[in-house]
C-alpha positions as a Markdown table, in Angstrom:
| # | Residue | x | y | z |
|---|---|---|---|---|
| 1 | Unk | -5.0 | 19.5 | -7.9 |
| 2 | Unk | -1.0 | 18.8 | -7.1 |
| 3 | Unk | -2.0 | 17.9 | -3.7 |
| 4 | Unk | -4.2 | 15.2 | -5.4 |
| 5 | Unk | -1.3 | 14.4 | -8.0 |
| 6 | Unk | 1.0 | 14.1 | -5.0 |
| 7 | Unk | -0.8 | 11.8 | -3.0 |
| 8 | Unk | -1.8 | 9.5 | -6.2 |
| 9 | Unk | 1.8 | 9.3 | -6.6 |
| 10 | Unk | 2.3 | 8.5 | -2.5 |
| 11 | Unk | -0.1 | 6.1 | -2.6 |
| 12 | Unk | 1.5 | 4.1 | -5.7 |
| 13 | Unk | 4.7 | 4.3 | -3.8 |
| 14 | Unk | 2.6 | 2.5 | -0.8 |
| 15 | Unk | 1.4 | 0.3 | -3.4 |
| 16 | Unk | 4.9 | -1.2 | -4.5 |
| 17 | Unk | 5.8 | -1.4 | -0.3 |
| 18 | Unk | 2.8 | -3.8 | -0.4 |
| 19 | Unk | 3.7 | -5.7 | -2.8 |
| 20 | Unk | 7.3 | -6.0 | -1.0 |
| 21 | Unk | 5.6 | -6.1 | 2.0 |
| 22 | Unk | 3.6 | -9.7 | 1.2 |
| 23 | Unk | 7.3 | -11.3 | -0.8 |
| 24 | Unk | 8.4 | -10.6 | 3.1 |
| 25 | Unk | 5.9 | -12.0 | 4.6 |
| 26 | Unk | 5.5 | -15.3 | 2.4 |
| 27 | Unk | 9.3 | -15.6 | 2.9 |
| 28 | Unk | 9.4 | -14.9 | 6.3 |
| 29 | Unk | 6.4 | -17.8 | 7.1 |
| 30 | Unk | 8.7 | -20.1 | 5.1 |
| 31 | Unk | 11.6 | -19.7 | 7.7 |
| 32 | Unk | 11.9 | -22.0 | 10.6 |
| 33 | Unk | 11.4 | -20.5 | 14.0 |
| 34 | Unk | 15.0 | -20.8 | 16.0 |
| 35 | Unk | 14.3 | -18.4 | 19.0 |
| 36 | Unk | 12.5 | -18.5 | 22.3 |
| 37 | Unk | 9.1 | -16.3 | 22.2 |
| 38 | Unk | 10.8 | -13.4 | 24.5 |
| 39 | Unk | 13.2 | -12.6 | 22.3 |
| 40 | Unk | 12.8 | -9.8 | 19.4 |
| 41 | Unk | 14.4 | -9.3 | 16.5 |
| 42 | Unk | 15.7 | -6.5 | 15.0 |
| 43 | Unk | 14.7 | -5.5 | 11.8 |
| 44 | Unk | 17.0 | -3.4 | 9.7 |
| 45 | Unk | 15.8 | 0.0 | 8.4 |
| 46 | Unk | 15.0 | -0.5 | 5.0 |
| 47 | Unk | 12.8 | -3.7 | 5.8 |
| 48 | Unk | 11.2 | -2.1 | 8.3 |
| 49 | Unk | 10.3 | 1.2 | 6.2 |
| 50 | Unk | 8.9 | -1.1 | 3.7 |
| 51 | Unk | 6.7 | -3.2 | 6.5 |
| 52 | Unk | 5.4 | 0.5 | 7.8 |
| 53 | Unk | 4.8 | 1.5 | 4.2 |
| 54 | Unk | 3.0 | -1.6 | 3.1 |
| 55 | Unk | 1.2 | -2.1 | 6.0 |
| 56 | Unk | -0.2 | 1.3 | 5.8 |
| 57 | Unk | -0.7 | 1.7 | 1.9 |
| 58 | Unk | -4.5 | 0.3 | 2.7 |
| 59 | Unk | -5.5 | 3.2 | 4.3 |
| 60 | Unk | -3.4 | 5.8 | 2.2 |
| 61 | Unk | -4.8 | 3.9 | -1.2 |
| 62 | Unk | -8.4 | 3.7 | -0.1 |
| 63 | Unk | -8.3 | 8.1 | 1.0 |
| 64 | Unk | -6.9 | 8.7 | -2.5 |
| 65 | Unk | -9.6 | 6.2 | -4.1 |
| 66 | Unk | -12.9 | 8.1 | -2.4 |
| 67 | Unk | -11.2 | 11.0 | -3.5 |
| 68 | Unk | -11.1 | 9.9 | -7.2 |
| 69 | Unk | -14.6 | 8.6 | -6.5 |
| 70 | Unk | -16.1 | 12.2 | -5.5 |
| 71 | Unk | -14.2 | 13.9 | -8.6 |
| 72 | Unk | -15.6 | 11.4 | -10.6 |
| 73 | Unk | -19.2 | 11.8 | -9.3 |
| 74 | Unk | -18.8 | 15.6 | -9.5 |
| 75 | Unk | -18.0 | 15.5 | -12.6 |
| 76 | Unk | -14.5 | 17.9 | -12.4 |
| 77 | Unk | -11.4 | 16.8 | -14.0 |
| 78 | Unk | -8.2 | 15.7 | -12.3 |
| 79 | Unk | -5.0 | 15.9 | -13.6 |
| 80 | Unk | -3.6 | 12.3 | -12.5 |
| 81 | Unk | -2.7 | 10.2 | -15.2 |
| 82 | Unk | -5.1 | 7.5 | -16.0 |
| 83 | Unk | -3.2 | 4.5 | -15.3 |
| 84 | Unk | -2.1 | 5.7 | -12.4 |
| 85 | Unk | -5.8 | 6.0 | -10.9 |
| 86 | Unk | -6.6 | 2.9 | -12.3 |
| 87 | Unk | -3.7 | 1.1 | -11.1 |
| 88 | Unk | -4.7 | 2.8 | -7.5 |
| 89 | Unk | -7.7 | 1.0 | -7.5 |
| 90 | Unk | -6.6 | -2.3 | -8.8 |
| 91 | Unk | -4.4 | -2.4 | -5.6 |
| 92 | Unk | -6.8 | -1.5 | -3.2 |
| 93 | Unk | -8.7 | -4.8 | -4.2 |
| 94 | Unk | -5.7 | -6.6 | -3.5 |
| 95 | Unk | -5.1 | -5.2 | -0.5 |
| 96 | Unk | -8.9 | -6.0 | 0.7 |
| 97 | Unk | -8.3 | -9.7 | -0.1 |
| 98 | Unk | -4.9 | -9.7 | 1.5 |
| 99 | Unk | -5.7 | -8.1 | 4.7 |
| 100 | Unk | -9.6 | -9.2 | 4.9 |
| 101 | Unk | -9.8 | -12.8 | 3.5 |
């Protein structure tokens, strides 16, 4: 059960990326385009971490949700706090409507 408690807690990390993740992305889509289409920009660490993290966080938060699921429908008891499943879940809907509508 700490592997559970560990990835609830990963996945809430994840979670907070996302979050990050779309104020980049809003602000970023708000900036005028000065460059040519070959050239890249760099991206410093930390924002970049956060894009991986946020961009991933779907998959990691919907694994830890079917997991909550199947102890839920087998009827065993997990020692994740409360909120934090239910915060886990609340997420995941906003991910689906961010990255699927």
């Amino acid at each position: 059960m700490k592997v559970i408690s560990f990835f609830s807690r990963f996945a809430f990390i994840c979670n907070i990326a996302f979050l990050l993740f779309v104020f980049f992305n809003i602000t970023e889509a708000k900036k005028p385009v000065n460059h040519s289409r070959d050239t890249v920009q760099a991206v410093p660490f930390f924002k970049d971490l956060i894009i991986t993290l946020g961009f991933s966080a779907i998959v990691i938060n919907l694994l830890v949700c079917i997991v909550y699921t199947i102890l839920i429908i087998a009827g065993k008891k997990s020692h994740v706090p409360k909120w934090l499943a239910i915060l886990n879940f609340i997420f995941l809907g906003f991910q689906f409507y961010f990255f699927f509508f």
